[in-house]
C-alpha positions in Angstrom: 101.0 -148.8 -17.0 104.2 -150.9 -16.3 104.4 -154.5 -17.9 107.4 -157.3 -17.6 108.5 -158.8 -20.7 110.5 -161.9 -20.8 111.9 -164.2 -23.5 114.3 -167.5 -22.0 115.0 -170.7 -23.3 113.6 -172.9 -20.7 116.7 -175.3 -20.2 119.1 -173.0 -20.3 120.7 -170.0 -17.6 117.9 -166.9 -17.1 120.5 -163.9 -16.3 117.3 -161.6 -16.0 117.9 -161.3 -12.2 120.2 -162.5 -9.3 117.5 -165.3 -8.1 117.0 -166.6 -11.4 120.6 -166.8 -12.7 121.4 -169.1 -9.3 118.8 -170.8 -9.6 119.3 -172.0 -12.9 123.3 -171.7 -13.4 123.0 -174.5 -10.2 119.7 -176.6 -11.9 120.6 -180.1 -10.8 123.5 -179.3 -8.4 123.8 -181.2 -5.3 126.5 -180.2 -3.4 127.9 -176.7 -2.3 130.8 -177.7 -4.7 128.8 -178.3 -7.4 126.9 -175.4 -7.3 130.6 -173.6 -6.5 131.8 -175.1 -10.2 128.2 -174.3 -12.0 128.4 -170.4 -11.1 131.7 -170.4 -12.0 131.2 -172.3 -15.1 128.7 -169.6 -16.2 131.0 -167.0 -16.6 133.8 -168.8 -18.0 132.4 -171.3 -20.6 130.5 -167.9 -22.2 132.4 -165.4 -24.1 132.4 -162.8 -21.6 135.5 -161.2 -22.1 139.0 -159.5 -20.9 138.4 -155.9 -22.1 138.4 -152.9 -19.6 136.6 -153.2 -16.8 133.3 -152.0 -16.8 132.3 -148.8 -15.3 129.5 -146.5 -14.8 128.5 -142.9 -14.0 128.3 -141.3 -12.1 131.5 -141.1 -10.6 132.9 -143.5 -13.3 136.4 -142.6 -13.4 136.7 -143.7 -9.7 136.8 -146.8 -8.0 133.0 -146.7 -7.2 132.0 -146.9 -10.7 133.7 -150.4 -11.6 130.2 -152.7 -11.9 130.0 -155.7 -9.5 126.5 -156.5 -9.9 126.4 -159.3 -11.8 123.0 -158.6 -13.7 124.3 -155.4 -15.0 127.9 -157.1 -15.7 126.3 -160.0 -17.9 123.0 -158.0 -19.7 125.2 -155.0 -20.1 128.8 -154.7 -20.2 129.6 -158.5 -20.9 133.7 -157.4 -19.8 135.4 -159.2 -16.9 138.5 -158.5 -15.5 139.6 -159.7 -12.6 139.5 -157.1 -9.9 135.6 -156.6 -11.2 134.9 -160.2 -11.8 136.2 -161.8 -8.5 133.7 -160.1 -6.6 130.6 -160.7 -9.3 131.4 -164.3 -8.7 131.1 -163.7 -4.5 128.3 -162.2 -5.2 126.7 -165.1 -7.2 128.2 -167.4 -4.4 126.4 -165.6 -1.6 123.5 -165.4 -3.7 123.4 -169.1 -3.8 123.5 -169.3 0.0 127.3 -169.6 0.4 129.8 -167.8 1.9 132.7 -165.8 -0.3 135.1 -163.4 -0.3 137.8 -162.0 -2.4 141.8 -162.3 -2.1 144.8 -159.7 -3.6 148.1 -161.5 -4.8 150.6 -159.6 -6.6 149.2 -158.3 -9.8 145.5 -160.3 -9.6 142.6 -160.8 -7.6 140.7 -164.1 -7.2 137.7 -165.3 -5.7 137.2 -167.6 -2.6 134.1 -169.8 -1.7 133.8 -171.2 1.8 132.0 -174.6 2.1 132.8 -178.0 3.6 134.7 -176.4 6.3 137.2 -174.6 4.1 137.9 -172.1 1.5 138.6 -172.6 -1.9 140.2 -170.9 -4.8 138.2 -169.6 -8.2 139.6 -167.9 -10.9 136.8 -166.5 -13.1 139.4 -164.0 -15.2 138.7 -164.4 -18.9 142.6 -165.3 -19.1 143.5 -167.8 -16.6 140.2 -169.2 -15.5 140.7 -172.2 -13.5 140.4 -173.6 -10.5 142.9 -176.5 -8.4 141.8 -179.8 -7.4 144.0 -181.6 -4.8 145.2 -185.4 -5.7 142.5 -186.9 -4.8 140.8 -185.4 -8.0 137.8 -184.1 -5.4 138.9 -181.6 -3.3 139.1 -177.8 -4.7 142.4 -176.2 -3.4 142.3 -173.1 -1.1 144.7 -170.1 -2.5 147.0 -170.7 0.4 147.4 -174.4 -0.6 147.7 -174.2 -4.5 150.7 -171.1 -3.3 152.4 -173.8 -1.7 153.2 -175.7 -4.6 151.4 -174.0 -7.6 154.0 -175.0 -10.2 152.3 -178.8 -10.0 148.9 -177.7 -10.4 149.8 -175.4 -13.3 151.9 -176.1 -15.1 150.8 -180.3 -15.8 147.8 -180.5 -13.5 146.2 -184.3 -13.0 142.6 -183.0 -12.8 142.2 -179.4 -14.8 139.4 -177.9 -14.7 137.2 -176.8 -17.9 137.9 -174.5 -19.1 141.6 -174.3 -17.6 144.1 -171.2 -18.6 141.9 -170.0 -22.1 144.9 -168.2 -23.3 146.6 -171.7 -24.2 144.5 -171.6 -26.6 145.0 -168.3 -28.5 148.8 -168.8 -29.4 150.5 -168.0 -26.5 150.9 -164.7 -24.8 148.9 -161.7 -25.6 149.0 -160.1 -22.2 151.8 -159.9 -20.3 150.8 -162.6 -17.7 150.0 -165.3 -20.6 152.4 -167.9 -20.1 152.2 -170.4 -17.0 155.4 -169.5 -15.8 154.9 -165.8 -15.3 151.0 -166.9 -13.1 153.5 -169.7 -11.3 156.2 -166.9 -10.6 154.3 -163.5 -9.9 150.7 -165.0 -8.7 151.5 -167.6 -6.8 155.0 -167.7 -5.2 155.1 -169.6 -1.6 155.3 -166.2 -0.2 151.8 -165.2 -0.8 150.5 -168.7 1.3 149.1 -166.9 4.7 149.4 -163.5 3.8 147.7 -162.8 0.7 145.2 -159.8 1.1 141.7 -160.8 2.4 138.5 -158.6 1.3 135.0 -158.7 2.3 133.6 -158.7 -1.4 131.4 -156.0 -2.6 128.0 -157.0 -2.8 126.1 -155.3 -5.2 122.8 -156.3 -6.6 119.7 -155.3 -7.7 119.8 -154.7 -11.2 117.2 -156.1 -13.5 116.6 -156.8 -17.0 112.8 -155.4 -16.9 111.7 -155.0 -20.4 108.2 -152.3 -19.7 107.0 -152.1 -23.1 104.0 -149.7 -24.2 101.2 -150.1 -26.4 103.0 -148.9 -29.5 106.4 -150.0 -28.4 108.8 -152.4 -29.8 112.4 -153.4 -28.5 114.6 -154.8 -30.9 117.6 -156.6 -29.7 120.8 -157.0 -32.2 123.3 -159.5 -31.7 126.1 -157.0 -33.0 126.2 -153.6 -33.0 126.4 -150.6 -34.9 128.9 -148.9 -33.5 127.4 -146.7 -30.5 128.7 -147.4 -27.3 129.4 -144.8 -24.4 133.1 -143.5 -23.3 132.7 -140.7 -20.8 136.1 -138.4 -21.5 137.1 -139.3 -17.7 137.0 -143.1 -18.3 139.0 -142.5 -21.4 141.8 -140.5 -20.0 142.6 -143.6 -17.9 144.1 -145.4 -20.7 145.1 -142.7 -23.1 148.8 -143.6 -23.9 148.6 -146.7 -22.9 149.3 -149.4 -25.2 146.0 -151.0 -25.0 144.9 -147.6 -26.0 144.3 -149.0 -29.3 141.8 -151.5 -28.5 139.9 -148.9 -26.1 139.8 -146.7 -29.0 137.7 -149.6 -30.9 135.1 -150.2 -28.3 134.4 -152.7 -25.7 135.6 -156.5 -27.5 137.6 -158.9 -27.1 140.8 -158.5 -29.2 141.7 -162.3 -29.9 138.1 -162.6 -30.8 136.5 -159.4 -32.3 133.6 -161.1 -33.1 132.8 -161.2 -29.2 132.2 -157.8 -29.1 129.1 -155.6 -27.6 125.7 -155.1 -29.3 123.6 -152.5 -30.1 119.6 -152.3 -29.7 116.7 -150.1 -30.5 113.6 -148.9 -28.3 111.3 -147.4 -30.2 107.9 -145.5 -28.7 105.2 -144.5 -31.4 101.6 -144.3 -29.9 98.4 -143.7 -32.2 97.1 -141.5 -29.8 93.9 -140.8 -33.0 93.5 -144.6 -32.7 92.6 -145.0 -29.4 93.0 -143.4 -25.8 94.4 -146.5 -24.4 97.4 -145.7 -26.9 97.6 -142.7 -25.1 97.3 -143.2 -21.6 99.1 -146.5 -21.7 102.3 -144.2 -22.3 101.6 -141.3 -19.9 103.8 -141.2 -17.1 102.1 -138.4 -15.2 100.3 -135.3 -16.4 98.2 -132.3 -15.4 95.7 -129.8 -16.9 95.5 -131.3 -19.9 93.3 -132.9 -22.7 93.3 -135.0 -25.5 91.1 -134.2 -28.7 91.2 -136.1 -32.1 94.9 -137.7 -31.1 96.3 -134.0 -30.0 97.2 -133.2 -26.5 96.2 -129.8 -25.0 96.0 -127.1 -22.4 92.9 -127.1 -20.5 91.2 -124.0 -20.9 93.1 -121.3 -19.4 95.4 -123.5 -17.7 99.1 -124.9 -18.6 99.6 -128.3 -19.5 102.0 -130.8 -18.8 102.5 -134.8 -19.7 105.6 -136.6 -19.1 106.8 -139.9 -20.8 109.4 -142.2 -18.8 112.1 -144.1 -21.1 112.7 -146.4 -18.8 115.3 -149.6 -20.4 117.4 -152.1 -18.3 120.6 -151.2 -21.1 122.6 -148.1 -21.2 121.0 -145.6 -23.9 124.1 -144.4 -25.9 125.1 -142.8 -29.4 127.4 -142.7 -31.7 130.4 -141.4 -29.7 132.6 -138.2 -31.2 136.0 -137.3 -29.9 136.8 -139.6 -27.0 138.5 -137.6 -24.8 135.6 -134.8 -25.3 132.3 -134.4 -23.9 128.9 -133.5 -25.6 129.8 -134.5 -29.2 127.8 -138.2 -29.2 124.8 -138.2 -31.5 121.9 -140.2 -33.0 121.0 -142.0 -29.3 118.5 -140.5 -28.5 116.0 -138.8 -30.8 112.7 -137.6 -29.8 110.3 -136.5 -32.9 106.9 -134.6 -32.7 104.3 -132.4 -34.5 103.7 -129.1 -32.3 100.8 -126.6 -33.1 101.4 -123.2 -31.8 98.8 -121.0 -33.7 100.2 -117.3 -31.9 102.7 -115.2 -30.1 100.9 -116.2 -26.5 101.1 -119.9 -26.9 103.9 -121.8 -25.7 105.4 -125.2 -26.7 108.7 -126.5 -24.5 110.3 -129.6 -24.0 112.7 -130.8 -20.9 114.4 -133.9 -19.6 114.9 -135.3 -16.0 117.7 -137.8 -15.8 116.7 -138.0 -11.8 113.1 -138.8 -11.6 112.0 -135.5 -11.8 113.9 -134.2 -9.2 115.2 -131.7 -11.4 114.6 -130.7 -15.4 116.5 -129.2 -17.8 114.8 -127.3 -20.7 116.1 -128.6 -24.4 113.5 -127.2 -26.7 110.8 -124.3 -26.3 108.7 -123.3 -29.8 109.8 -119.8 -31.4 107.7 -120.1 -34.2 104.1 -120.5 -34.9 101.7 -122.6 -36.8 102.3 -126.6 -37.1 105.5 -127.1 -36.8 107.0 -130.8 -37.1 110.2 -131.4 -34.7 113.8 -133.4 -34.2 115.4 -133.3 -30.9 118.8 -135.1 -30.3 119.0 -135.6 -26.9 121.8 -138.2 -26.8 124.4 -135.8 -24.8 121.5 -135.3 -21.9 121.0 -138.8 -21.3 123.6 -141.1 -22.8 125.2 -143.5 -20.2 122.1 -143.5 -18.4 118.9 -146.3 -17.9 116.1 -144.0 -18.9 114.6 -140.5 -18.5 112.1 -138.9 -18.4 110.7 -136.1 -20.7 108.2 -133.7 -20.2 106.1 -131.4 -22.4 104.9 -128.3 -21.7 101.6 -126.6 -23.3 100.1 -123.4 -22.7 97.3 -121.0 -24.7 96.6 -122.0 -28.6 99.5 -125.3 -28.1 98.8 -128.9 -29.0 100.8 -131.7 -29.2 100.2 -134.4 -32.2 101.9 -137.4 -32.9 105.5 -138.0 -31.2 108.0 -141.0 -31.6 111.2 -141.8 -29.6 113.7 -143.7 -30.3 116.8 -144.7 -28.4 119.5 -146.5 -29.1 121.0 -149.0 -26.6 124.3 -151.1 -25.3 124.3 -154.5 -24.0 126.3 -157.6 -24.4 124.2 -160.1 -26.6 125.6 -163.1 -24.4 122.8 -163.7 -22.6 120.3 -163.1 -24.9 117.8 -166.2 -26.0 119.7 -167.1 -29.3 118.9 -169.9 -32.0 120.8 -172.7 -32.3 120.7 -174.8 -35.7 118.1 -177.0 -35.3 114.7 -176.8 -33.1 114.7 -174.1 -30.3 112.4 -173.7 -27.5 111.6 -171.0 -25.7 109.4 -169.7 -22.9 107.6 -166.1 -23.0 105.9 -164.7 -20.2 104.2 -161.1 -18.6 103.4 -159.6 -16.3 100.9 -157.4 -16.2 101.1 -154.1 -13.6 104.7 -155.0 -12.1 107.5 -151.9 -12.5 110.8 -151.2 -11.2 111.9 -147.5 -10.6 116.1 -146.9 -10.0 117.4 -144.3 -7.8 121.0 -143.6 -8.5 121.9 -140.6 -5.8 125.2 -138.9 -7.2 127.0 -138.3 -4.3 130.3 -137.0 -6.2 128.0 -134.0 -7.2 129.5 -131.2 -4.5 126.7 -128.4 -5.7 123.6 -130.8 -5.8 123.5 -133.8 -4.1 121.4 -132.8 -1.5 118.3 -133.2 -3.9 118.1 -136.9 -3.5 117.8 -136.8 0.3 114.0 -136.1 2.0 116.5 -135.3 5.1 120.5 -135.1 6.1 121.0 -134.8 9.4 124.1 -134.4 11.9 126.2 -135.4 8.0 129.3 -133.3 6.6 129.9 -133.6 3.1 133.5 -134.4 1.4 133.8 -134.7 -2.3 136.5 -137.5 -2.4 134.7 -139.9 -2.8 136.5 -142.2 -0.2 134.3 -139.6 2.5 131.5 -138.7 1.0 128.7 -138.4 4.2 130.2 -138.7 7.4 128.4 -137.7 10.5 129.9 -134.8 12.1 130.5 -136.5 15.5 129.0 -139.5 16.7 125.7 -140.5 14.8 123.9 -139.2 11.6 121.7 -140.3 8.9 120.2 -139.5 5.6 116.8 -140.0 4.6 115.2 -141.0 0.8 111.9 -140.7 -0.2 111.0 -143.5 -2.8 107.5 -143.9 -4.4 106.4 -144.7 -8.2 105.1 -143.2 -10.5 101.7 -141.7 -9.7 98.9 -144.3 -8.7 101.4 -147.1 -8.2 102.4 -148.2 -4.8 105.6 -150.1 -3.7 105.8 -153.7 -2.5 109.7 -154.3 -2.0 113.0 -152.5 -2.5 116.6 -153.2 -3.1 119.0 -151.3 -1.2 122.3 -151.1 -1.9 125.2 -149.0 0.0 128.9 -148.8 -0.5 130.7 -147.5 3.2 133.7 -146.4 3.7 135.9 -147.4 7.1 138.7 -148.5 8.5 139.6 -151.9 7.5 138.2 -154.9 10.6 136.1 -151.5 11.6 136.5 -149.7 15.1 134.1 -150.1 18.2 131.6 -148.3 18.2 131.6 -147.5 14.5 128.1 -149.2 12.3 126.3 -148.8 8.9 122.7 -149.9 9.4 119.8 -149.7 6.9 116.6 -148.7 7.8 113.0 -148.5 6.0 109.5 -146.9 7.1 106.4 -146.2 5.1 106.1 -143.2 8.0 108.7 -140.3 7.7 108.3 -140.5 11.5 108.8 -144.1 11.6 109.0 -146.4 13.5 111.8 -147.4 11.4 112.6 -151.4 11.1 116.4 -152.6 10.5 116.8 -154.3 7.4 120.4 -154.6 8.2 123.3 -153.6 10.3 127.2 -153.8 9.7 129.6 -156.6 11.1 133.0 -154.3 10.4 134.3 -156.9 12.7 135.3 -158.9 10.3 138.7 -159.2 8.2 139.1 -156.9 5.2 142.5 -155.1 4.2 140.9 -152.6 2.5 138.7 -149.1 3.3 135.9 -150.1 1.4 132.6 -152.5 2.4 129.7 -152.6 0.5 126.6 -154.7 0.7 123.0 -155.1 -0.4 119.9 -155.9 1.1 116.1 -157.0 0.1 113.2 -155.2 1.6 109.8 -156.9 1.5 106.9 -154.4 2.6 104.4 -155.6 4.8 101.8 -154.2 2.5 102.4 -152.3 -0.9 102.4 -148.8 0.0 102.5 -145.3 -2.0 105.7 -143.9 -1.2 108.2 -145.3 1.8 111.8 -144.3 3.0 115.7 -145.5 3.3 117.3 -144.3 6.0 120.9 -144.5 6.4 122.1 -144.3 9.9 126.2 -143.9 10.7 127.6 -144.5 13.6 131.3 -142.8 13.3 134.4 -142.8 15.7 137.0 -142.3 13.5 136.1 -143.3 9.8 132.4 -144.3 8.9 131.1 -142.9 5.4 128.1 -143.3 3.3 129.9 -143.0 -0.9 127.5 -144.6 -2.9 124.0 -145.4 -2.6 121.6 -147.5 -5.2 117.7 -148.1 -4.7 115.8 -150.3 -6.8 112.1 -150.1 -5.7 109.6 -153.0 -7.3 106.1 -151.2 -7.7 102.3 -152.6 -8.5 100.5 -150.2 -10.5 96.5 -150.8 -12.1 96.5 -150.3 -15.6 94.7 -151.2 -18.7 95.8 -155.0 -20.3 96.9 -155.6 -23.1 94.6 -157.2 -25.8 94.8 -160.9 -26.4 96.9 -160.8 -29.5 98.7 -157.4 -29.0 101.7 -158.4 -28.6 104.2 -160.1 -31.7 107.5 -161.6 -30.8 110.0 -161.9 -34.0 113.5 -163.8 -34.1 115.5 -163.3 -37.0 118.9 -164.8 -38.1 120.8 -165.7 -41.4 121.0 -169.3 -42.8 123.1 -169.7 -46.0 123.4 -166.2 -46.7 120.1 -165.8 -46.8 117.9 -163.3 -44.5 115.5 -165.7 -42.1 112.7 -164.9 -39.8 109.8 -166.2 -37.5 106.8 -164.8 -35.6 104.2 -165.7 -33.2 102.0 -163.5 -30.7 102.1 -165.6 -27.9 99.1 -165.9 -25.3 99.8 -163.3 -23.0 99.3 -165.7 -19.9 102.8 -167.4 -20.8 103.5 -169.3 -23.6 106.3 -172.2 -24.6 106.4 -172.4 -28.1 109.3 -173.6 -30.6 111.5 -172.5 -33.4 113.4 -174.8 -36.1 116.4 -173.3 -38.4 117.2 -176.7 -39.8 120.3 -178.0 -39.4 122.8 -175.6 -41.2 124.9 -173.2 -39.1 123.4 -170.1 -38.8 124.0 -166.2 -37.3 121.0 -164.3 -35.2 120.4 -161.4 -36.7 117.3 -159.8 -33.6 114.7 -160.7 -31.7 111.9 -158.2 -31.6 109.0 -157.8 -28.8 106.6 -155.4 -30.3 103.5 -154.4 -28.1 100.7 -153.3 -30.9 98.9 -150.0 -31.3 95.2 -150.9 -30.0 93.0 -150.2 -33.3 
């Protein structure tokens, strides 16, 4: 079954997706300026913070893993620095219908927004946020015009903007760049006016925050954490020695402010399967040869069984980590608990994980004993740093499976979460029944196996730097990806993302295009083609499309098609595919939403199960300051 969850506070910004942050970041705007300033505002009047930028696997440690999709960058990491957050701010802007790129000066990167005819300057950096307005306390000035005189707009400006430089206000400097003179001096000398770098900014979108809870499921979301947070050792070496080593070695936070720090969740998946068979098959994945008797799964007579739960979470699972600069030593993120029955020598029990969608498995566990045998698996080093998994068991002969439980531990920033305020609180809960999202994540930095991903690779040379990746040999090429759900579900729309690699302004001749079918055979329709025309001092273009099927469909295809003179390169490639799949609904009543907090010292808390058809409903604190503490969804056992 596959279910969308969804707490918001009605009036204020919904970060769950791209559409909905625009939409209501800009509520009320009515001018391309205005909703220019809103967008920006967002990012800068939050305390998102200067930290390391943040980066994902695979292929972390390179360029390709810096996150620019501005779901994941808010829900997850909640770290902007400027090279990362310029182009999550283009991306908002061209979300909203507006045109945006990125520019290089010495030592920073900054955002541009075209409308009205010109382009003008935004500096979402968690530092010196600001943005120029000319003399006429209107007009927003364009980087080449504030470079032309940026000592009058900086350092006393007639019209700041709000928030303008934030590190005025934390004593003074603290990075190197903190003082006005050094941004007036090393940003923004008259030399840069004309010939600071352009870039076509990297648009990357499609993540989601899609909470699919289960009967028998609960999220619970902390506002602070508990310590578990993911450091792959490649990401680490990076800044090992450096002096900001120190605040690397503490987690992602913002050192003025450690309070603004990361937070830590729990997903936690414990089905009565005795209690009901809904319990049961509201958790299965897929399955085969199996039965379920009295709350314990089993073999079919002669036959091997197999059932396979998905963890499926729109925040990074991670653990507590160990040495920093090792691998493999994380613990306690993801735990996976049952009661096996293996009653002789000819039965079998095993467990294995797929971190790919099943493309592959790895074994973890397999039963040497016999009898009932109750069982802890740690599986945080097999799937930390990653959205989900999924995990299969294996039964054959005398084998059963009874009661299981997983838990997994989780990292998000708690910024956009629906938090209390002293006073009353309103908020809006909604679901939706049968609606799932599946991710594919190809890792094309993966030499020995990254052919797995692909249905077909044709006329493409691999490299593994990760500049080159899939080129075609000469002339054309393309790669080929079968996407469909999980079993019974069928897809109604995808989100491609691809990240190319070419000479910067492109060559003739030379195109990316993106192509779908619901036919291996086609015909294929173009859902987008290149425009490497265009200005951009840089190897790199990357862009993201929306793909609306004419009519849900059990599996489809991606097809990548290169056209290469000299440089054309597929390096990174991100599907996120939005599924319908029948199911059984939840019971009126089933499901119990909790927020909890602190007032006076004193533990607080407040409950309702909402009608599952939406419901608006309100929460008062009183009037005292308080601190959230959680809030809980929890989807009920049926009894």
């Amino acid at each position: 079954m596959a279910r969308n969850f969804k707490v918001v506070n009605p009036s204020g910004v919904d970060a769950t997706d791209i559409r909905s942050l625009v939409e209501t970041a800009t509520r009320g705007c009515r001018s391309d300026q205005e909703r220019a300033i809103a967008l920006w505002a967002y990012i800068t009047r939050n305390p998102y913070y200067h930290w390391c930028e943040a980066r994902e696997d695979p292929e972390g440690a390179t360029e390709l893993g810096v996150v620019v999709d501005p779901i994941a960058a808010f829900n997850v990491h909640g770290t902007v620095i400027c090279y990362q957050v310029c182009d999550i701010l283009a991306n908002m802007a061209e979300a909203a219908g507006m045109r945006a790129r990125t520019r290089g000066v010495p030592g920073h990167k900054v955002t541009e927004i075209f409308y009205g005819g010109r382009w003008h300057l935004f500096d979402a950096q968690h530092d010196c946020q600001a943005y120029y307005v000319a003399d006429d306390g209107k007009r927003i000035l364009s980087l080449d015009e504030l470079c032309l005189d940026a000592a009058k707009y900086i350092r006393s400006p007639k019209h700041p903007s709000q928030p303008f430089y934030q590190f005025d206000h934390y004593g003074g400097k603290f990075w190197p760049w903190e003082s006005r003179e050094y941004v007036i001096k090393k940003f923004y000398p008259p030399k840069v006016s004309g010939t600071a770098e352009v870039f076509v900014p990297y648009v990357a979108r499609g993540h989601t925050i899609h909470l699919d809870l289960r009967r028998g499921e609960k999220l619970i979301r902390h506002f602070t954490n508990q310590g578990k947070w993911h450091c792959p050792p490649a990401f680490y070496q990076r800044w090992k020695g450096d002096r900001t080593q120190r605040w690397v070695d503490k987690g992602p936070h913002d050192p003025r402010n450690p309070q603004n720090a990361y937070a830590n969740g729990e997903l936690v998946y414990e089905p009565d399967w005795a209690a009901s068979e809904d319990n049961f098959h509201d958790g299965l994945y897929a399955g085969e040869n199996f039965v379920l008797e009295q709350g314990q799964v089993r073999p079919a007579t002669g036959k091997t069984g197999q059932v396979i739960f998905r963890v499926q979470t729109p925040y990074l699972i991670v653990g507590n980590p160990g040495e920093l600069a090792a691998a493999g030593d994380s613990r306690d993120g993801a735990i996976f608990e049952a009661e096996f029955t293996r009653q002789d020598a000819a039965a079998a029990n095993a467990v294995a994980v797929s971190t790919d969608n099943g493309i592959t498995w790895r074994e973890v566990w397999r039963n040497d004993q016999t009898g009932r045998r109750p069982v802890r698996l740690d599986l945080t080093n097999r799937v930390e740093g990653t959205y989900g998994y999924l995990l299969k068991v294996t039964l054959a002969g005398d084998a059963a499976l009874g009661k299981m439980r997983l838990r997994n531990c989780l990292f998000y920033s708690p910024v956009p979460l629906p938090a209390l305020q002293p006073g009353e609180n309103e908020f809006a809960f909604s679901m939706e029944e049968g609606k799932g999202v599946l991710a594919i994540r190809p890792d094309l930095g993966d030499a020995a196996g990254y052919q797995r991903y692909f249905r077909e690779l044709k006329d493409l040379k691999y490299h593994p730097k990760f500049t080159q990746h899939l080129s075609p040999v000469q002339g054309l090429g393309h790669a080929v990806v079968e996407v469909a759900g999980p079993p019974g579900s069928k897809i109604e729309s995808l989100t491609v993302h691809g990240s190319f690699g070419a000479r910067p302004s492109g060559t003739a001749g030379e195109s990316a295009e993106i192509l779908w079918a619901t036919n291996p055979k086609g015909p294929w329709t173009s859902a987008w083609k290149s425009e490497f025309t265009a200005r951009n001092d840089k190897w790199r273009w990357d862009h993201s499309v929306d793909i609306r099927l004419k009519a849900p469909a059990e599996k489809c295809y991606v097809k990548i098609l290169l056209r290469r003179r000299q440089w054309m390169s597929l390096n990174r490639l991100r599907i996120h595919a939005r599924y319908v799949s029948p199911g059984r609904p939840l019971r009126p009543g089933g499901v119990t939403v909790t927020h909890a907090w602190t007032e006076d010292g004193q533990p607080k808390s407040f409950s309702i199960k909402p009608d599952l058809t939406g419901q608006t409903y309100s929460v008062n604190t009183g009037g005292k300051p308080i601190k959230n503490r959680s809030i809980t969804i929890e989807v009920a056992n049926d009894r």
